[in-house]
GUDRENDREN-887641 format. One record per residue (C-alpha): residue number from 1; residue in three letters; chain; x negated, z, y negated. Coordinates in steps of 0.1 Angstrom, whole numbers, plus 5000, padded with zeros to 4 digits. Layout:
N
NODE  seq  type  mol     X     Z     Y
NODE  NUM   ALA    A     X     Z     Y
...
This chain:
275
NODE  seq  type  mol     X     Z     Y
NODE    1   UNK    A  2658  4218  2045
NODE    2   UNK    A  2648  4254  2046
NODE    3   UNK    A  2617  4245  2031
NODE    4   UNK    A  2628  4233  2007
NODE    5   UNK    A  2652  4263  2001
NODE    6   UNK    A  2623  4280  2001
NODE    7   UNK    A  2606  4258  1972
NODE    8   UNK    A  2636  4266  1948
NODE    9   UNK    A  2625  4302  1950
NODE   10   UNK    A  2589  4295  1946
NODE   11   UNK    A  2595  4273  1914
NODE   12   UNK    A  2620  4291  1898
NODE   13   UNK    A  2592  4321  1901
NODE   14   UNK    A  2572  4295  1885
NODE   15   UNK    A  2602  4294  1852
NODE   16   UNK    A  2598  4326  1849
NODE   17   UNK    A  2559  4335  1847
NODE   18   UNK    A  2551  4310  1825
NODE   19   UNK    A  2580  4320  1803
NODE   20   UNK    A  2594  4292  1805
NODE   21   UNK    A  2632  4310  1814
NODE   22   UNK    A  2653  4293  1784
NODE   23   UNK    A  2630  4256  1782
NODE   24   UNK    A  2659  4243  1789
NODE   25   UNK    A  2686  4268  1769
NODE   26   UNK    A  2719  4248  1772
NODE   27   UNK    A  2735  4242  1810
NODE   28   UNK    A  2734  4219  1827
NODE   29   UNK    A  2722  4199  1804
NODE   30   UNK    A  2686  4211  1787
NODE   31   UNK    A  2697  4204  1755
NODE   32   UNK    A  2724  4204  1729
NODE   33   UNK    A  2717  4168  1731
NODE   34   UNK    A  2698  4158  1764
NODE   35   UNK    A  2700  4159  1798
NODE   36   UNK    A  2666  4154  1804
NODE   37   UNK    A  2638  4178  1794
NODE   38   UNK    A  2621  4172  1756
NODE   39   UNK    A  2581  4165  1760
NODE   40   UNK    A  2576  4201  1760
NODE   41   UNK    A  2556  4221  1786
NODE   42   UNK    A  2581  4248  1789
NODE   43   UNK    A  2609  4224  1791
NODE   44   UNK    A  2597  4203  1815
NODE   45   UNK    A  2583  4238  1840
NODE   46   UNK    A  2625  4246  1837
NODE   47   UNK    A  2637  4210  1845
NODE   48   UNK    A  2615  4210  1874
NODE   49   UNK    A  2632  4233  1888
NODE   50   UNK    A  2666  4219  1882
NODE   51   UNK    A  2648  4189  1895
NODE   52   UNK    A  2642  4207  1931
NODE   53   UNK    A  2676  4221  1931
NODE   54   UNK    A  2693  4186  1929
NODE   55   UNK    A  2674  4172  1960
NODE   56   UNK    A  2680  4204  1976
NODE   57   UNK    A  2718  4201  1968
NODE   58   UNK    A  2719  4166  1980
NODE   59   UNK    A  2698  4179  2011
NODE   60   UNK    A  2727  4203  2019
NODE   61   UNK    A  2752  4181  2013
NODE   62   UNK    A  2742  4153  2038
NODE   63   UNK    A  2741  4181  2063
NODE   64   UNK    A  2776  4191  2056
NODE   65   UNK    A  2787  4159  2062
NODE   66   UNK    A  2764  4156  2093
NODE   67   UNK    A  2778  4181  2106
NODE   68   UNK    A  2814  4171  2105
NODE   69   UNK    A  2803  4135  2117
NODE   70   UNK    A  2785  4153  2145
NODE   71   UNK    A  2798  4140  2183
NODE   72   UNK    A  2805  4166  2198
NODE   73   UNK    A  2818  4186  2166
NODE   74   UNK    A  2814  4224  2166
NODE   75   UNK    A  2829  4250  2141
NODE   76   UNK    A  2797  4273  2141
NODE   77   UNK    A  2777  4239  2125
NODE   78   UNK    A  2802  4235  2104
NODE   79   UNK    A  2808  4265  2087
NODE   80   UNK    A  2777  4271  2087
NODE   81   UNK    A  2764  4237  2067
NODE   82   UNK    A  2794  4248  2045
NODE   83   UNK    A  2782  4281  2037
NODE   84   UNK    A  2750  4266  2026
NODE   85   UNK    A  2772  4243  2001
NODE   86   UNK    A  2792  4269  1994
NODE   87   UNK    A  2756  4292  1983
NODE   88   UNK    A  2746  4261  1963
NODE   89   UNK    A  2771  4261  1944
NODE   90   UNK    A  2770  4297  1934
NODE   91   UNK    A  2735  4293  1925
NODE   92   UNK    A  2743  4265  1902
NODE   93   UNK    A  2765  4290  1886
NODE   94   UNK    A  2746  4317  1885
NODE   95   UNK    A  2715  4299  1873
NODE   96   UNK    A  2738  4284  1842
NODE   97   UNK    A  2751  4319  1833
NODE   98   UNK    A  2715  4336  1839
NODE   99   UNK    A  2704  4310  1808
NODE  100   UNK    A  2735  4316  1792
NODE  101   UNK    A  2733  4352  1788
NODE  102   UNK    A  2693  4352  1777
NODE  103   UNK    A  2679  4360  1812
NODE  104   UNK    A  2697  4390  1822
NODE  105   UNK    A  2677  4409  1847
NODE  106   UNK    A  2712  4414  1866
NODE  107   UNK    A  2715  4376  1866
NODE  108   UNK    A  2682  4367  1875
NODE  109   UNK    A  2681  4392  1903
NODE  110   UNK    A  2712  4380  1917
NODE  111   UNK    A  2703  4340  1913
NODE  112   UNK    A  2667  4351  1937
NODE  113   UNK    A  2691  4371  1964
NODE  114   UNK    A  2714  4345  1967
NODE  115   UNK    A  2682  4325  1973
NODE  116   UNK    A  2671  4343  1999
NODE  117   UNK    A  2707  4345  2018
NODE  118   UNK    A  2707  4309  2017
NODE  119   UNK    A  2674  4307  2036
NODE  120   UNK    A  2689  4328  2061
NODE  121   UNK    A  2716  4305  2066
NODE  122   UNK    A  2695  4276  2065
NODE  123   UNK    A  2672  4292  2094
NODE  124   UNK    A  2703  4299  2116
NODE  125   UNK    A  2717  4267  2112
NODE  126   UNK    A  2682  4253  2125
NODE  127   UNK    A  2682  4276  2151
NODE  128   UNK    A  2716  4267  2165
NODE  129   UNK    A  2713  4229  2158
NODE  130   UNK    A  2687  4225  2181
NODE  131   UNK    A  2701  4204  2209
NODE  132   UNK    A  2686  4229  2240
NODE  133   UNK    A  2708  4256  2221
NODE  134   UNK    A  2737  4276  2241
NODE  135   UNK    A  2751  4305  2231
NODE  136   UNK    A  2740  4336  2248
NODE  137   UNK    A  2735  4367  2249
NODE  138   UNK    A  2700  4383  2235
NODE  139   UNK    A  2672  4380  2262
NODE  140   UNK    A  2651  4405  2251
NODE  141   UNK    A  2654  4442  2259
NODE  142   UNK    A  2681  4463  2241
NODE  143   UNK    A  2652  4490  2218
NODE  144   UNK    A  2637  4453  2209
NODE  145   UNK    A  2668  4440  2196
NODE  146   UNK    A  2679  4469  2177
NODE  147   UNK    A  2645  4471  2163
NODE  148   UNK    A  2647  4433  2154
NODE  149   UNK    A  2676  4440  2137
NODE  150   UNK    A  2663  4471  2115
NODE  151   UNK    A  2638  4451  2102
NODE  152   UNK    A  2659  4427  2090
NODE  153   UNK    A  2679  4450  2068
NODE  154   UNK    A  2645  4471  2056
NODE  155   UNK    A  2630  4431  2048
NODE  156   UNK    A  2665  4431  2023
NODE  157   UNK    A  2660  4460  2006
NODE  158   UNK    A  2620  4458  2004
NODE  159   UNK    A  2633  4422  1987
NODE  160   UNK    A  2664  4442  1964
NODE  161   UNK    A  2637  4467  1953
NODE  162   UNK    A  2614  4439  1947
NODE  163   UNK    A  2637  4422  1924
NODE  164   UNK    A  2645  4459  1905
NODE  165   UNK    A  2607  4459  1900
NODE  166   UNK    A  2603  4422  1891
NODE  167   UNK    A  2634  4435  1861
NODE  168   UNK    A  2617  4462  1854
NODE  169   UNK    A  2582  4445  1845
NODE  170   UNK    A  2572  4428  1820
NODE  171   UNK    A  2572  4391  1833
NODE  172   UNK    A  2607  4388  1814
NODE  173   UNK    A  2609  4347  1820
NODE  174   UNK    A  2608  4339  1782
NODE  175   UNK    A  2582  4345  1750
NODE  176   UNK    A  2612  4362  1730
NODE  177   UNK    A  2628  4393  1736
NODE  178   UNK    A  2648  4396  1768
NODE  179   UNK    A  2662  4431  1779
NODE  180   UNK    A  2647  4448  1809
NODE  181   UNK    A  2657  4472  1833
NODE  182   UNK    A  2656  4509  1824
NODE  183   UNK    A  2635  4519  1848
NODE  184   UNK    A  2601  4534  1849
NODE  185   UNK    A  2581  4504  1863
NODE  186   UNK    A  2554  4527  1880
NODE  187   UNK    A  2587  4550  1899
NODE  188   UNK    A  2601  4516  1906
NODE  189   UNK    A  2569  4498  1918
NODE  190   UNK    A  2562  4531  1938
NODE  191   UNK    A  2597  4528  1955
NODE  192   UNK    A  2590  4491  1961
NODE  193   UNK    A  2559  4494  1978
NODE  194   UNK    A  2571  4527  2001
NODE  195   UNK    A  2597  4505  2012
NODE  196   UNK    A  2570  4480  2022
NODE  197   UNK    A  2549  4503  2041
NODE  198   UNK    A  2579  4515  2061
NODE  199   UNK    A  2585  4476  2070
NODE  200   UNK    A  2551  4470  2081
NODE  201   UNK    A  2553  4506  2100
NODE  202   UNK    A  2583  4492  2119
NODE  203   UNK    A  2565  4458  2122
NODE  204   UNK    A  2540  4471  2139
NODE  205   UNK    A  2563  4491  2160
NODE  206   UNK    A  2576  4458  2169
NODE  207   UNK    A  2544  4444  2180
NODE  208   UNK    A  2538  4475  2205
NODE  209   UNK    A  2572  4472  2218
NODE  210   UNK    A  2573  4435  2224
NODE  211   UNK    A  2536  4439  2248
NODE  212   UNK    A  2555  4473  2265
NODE  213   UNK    A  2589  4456  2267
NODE  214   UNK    A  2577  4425  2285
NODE  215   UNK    A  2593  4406  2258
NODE  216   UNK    A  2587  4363  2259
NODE  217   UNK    A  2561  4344  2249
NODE  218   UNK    A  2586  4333  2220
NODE  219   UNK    A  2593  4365  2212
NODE  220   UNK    A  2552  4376  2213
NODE  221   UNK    A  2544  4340  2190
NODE  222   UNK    A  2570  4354  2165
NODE  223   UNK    A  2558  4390  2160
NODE  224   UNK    A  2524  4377  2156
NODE  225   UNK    A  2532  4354  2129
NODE  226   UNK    A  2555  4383  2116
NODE  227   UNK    A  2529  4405  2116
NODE  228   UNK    A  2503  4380  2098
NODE  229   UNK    A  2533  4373  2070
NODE  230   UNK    A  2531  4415  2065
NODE  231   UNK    A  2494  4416  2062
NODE  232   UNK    A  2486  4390  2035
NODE  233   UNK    A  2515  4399  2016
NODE  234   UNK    A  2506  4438  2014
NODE  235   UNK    A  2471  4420  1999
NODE  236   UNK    A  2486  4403  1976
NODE  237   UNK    A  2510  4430  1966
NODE  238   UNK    A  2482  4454  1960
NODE  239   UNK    A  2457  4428  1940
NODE  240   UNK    A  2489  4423  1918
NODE  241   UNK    A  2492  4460  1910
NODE  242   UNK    A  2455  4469  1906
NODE  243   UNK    A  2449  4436  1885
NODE  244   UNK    A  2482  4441  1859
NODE  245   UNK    A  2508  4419  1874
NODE  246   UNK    A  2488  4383  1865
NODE  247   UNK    A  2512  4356  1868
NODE  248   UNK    A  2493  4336  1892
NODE  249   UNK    A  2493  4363  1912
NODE  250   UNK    A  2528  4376  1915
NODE  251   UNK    A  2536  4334  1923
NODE  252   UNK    A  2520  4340  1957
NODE  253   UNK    A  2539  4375  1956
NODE  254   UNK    A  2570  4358  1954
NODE  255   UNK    A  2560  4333  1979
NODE  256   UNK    A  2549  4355  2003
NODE  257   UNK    A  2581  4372  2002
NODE  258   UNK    A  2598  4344  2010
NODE  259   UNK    A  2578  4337  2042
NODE  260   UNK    A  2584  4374  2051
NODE  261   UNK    A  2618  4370  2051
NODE  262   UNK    A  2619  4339  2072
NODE  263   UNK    A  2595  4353  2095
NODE  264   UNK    A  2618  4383  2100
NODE  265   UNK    A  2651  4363  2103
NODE  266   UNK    A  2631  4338  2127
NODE  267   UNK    A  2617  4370  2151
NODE  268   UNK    A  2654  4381  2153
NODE  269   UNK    A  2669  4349  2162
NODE  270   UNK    A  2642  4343  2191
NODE  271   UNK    A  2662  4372  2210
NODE  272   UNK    A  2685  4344  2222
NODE  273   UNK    A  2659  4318  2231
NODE  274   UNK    A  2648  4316  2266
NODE  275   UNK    A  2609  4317  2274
């Protein structure tokens, strides 16, 4: 399920770099006068996405009902699996109203956050549904915790100034005129990447602490992979900016993102799970 939470992100990136933002320009169906797409490349790049969004809302909806059939039931499952509905269904909205008003950057900034929120939610709920899983408190040390927990909310704003930038730039997710941010990209992109070094400054904080805290093996396997996650996407991030923002590109931008914000959220829940 949180992969494929993950896939909306990476294919509604895909919408937007192709310009393919209003292929579909009527929601929720494409057109005045289909619900399917029309044999048009752009159309169909749009639909697919709508495409992944239905399985993934039929995903989330078996586990909401999973959850209430569950023996024995618990309320963190459940309002958990709920929230995730709940998320859905404000993305169906915002994605109708981000066509609906021609791509607003505000829209489409707000339709990616709400992305990644639900792939938070869809990582705890994985966490806790594991059948081994008791609640308890942190075993880690307190410095790692707090750390873990810094990092979390640096990831969200590297990801808030990411999606400023992405407004800013000129990847507007359709041919015709759509109204961008009014921002200097090269201030903006500047902010966006200082935030990004100060992530992976405190990620590899993280790494030193976890070897001088003692911290579990978990806890060790997680860094690591966090600290990969940082690595290929300040690569990426830079051949993006040195090679003018090419579409194909910035689609492994966004999907690196994505992983480094599941890494992050997936370090800080190992706090609570025993070596």
């Amino acid at each position: 399920m949180v992969a494929l939470l993950g896939l909306i992100v990476v294919t509604g990136a895909a919408v937007r770099l192709t310009s393919s933002g209003l292929g579909c320009p009527t929601w929720p169906r494409c057109t005045a006068t289909s619900l399917v797409a029309p044999p048009s490349y752009h159309a169909w790049v749009e639909f697919g996405n709508r495409i992944v969004t239905t399985v993934v809302g039929v995903v989330v909806g078996l586990a909401a009902v999973g959850s209430l059939l569950r023996t024995p039931r618990r309320r963190d499952l459940v309002w958990l699996s709920w929230s995730l509905i709940g998320g859905f269904v404000g993305q169906a909205v915002i994605g109708g109203l981000s066509v609906l008003y021609k791509l607003s950057p505000g829209w489409v900034m707000a339709h990616f956050l709400l992305s990644m929120a639900l792939v938070w939610i869809g990582l705890v709920l994985a966490h806790r549904a594991d059948p081994d899983w008791q609640p308890r408190r942190p075993d880690a040390p307190r410095e790692l915790v707090l750390l873990g927990r810094v990092l979390v909310g640096v990831a969200g704003a590297v990801l808030f100034l990411g999606t400023v930038t992405t407004g800013t730039g000129p990847h507007a997710g359709s041919g015709g005129h759509v109204k961008r941010l009014p921002f200097a990209l090269e201030r903006v992109t500047q902010l966006h990447a200082d935030s990004a070094l100060l992530l992976t400054g405190l990620i590899v904080a993280t790494l030193f602490t976890v070897r001088l805290a003692g911290a579990s093996s978990v806890i060790r396997r997680r860094a690591n992979w966090l600290a990969y996650a940082v690595v290929v996407q300040i690569a990426i991030g830079y051949t993006q900016y040195f090679l003018n923002l090419p579409p194909g590109v910035v689609e492994l931008h966004v999907a690196g993102a994505t992983l480094l914000w599941s890494a992050t959220i997936w370090l800080q829940l190992g706090h609570s799970v025993p070596d």
